[in-house]
VOGU-3710 file (C-alpha; in Angstrom, 3 decimals, decimal comma):
1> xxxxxxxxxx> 38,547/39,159/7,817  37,549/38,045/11,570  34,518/40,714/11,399  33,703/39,814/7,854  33,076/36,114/9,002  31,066/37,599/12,390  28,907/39,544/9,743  28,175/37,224/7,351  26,369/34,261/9,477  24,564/31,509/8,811
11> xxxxxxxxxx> 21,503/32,638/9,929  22,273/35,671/7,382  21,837/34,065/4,229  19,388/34,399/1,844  16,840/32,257/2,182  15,859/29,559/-0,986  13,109/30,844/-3,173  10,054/28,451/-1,964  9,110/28,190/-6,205  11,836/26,079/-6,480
21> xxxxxxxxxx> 11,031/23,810/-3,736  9,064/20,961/-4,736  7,739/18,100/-2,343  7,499/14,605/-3,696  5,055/12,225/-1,407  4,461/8,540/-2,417  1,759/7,139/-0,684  2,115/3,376/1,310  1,882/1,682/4,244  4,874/0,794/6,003
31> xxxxxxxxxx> 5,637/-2,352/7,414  6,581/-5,770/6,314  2,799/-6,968/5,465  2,493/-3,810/3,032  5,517/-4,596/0,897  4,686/-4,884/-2,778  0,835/-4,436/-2,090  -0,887/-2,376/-4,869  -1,699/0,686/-2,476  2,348/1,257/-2,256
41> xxxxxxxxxx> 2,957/1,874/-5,497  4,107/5,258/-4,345  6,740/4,161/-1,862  7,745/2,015/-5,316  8,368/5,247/-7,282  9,745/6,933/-4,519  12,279/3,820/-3,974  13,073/3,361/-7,401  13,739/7,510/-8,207  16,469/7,079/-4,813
51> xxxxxxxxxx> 17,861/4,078/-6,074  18,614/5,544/-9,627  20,324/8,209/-7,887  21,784/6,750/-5,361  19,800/8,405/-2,565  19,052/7,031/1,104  16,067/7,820/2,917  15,988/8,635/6,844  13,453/8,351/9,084  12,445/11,573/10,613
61> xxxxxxxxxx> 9,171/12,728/11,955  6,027/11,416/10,365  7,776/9,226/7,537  11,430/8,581/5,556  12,531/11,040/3,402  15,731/12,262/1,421  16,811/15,563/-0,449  17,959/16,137/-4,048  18,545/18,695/-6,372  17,897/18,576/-10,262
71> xxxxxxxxxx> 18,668/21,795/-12,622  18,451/24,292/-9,984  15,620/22,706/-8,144  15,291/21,497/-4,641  13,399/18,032/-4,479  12,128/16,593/-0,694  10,890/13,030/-1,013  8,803/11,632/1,477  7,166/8,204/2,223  4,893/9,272/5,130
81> xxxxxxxxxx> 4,769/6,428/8,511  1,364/7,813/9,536  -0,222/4,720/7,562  -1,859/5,903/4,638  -5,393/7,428/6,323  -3,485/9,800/7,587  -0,783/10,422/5,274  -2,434/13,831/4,990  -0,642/14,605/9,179  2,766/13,554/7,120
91> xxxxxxxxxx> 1,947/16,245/4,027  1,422/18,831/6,155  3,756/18,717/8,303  6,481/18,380/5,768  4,789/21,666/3,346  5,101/23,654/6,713  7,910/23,038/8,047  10,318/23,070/4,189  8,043/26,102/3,396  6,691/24,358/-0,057
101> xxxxxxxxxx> 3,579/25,818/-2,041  0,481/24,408/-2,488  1,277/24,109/-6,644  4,786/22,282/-5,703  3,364/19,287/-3,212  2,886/16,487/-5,862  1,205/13,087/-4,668  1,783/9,705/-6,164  -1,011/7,517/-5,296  -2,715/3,973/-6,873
111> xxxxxxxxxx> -6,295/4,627/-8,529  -8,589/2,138/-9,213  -10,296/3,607/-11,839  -7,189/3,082/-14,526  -6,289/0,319/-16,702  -3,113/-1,329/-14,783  -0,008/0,824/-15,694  -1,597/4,028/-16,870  -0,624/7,110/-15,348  -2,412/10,230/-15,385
121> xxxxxxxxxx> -0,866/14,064/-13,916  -3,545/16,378/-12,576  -3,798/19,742/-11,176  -6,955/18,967/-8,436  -9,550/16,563/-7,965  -11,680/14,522/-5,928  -10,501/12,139/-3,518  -12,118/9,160/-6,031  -12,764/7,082/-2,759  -9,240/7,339/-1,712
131> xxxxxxxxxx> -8,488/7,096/2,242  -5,064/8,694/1,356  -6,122/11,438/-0,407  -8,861/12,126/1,735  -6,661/13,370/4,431  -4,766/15,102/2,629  -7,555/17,333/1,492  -8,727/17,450/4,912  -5,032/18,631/6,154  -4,416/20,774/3,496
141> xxxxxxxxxx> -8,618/22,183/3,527  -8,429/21,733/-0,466  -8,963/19,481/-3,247  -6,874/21,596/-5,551  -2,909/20,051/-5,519  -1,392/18,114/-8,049  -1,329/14,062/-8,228  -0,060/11,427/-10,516  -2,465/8,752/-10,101  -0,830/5,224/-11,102
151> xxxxxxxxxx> -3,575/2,714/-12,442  -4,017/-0,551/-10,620  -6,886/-1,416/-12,294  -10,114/-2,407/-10,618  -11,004/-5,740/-9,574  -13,167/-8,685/-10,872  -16,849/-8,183/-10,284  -17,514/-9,503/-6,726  -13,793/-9,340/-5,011  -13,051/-7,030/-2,512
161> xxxxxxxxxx> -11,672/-3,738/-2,826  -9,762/-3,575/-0,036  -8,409/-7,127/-0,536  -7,413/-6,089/-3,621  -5,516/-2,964/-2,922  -3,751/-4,628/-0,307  -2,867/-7,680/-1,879  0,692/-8,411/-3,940  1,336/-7,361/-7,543  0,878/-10,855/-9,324
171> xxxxxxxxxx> 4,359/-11,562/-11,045  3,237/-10,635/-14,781  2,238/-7,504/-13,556  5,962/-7,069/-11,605  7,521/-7,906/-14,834  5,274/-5,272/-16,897  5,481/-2,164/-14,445  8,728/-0,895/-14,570  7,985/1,104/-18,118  5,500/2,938/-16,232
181> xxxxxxxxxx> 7,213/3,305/-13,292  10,071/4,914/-15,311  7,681/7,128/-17,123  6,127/8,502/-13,563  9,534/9,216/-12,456  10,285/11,059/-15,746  6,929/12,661/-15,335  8,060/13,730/-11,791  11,301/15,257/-12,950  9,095/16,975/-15,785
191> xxxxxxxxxx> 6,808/18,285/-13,499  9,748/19,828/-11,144  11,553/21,413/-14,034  9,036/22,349/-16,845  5,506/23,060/-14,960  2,318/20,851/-14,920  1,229/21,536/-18,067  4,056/20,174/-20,091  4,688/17,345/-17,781  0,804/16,321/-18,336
201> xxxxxx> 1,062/17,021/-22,343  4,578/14,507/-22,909  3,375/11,526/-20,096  0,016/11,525/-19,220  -1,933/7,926/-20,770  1,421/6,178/-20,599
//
């Protein structure tokens, strides 16, 4: 039994097939001035999805993050510290090191360019402006890795963008949020388990 137990070490065991590693990033900023801003809505889904399961995030290098598993899936979440023009150095990192493919990195970031509460799944795209997803494309040298873009709606003709972005989520839109919030975090979990395709046919234009 003793030289069964030498043989079979921990180093020994097969390793966990990298298609069923996913890695969840919400975009933010940290820090008390960022909380409830419109550019964190990520670190909002990413807080809520924990909460509902009961998950804690620690701070490790680059940003907080916690581990799950859903039907036979492994599930990193990460809310990069790197401020979000360089979340792409938190991404990265994070792919590398937990050995997750390019198709299984999925962003959650705010877009301007949808009505407030929309969200929308894609495969690849253009950066659309976005600092955050800027770097990432830099860090990861491609446009082509999925995103769930969370509309914030643009602003009134004449007020700043990045005002706007950074500024609080007015109460009525607090109290009108949480249905799409839910439906990006079943969206997520869709995503994970069934592929991008179906997750963008049942959500997407929520």
């Amino acid at each position: 039994m003793n030289c069964l137990k030498r043989i079979f070490k921990r180093s020994d065991k097969p390793k966990e097939d990298p298609l069923k590693k996913f890695l969840i990033v919400g975009l933010g900023n940290i820090g008390a001035p960022y909380f409830n801003t419109r550019h964190n809505i990520g670190f909002k889904v990413l807080n809520s999805f924990a909460k509902e399961r009961e998950l804690s995030f620690e701070d490790k290098r680059y940003g907080a993050i916690c581990k799950t598993r859903f039907k036979g899936k492994s599930m990193l979440l990460l809310k990069p510290s790197t401020l979000m023009n360089l979340s792409g150095k938190a991404v990265r990192y994070w792919a590398l090191k937990e050995n997750i493919q390019l198709q299984n990195i999925l962003i959650v970031t705010d877009d301007l360019n949808l009505p407030f509460g929309t969200i929308r799944l894609k495969p690849k795209g253009s950066d659309g402006g976005h600092n955050g997803l800027k770097d990432i494309q830099a860090q990861l040298n491609t446009p082509n890795y999925p995103r769930i873009r969370f509309g914030i709606e643009s602003p009134e003709k004449g007020y700043n963008t990045v005002d706007f972005v950074l500024g609080k989520w007015t109460d009525k839109e607090l109290e009108a949020m949480q249905l799409s919030i839910d439906k990006t975090k079943e969206q997520i979990l869709s995503f994970v388990t069934q592929g991008i395709q179906e997750a963008m046919n049942k959500h997407n234009g929520v």
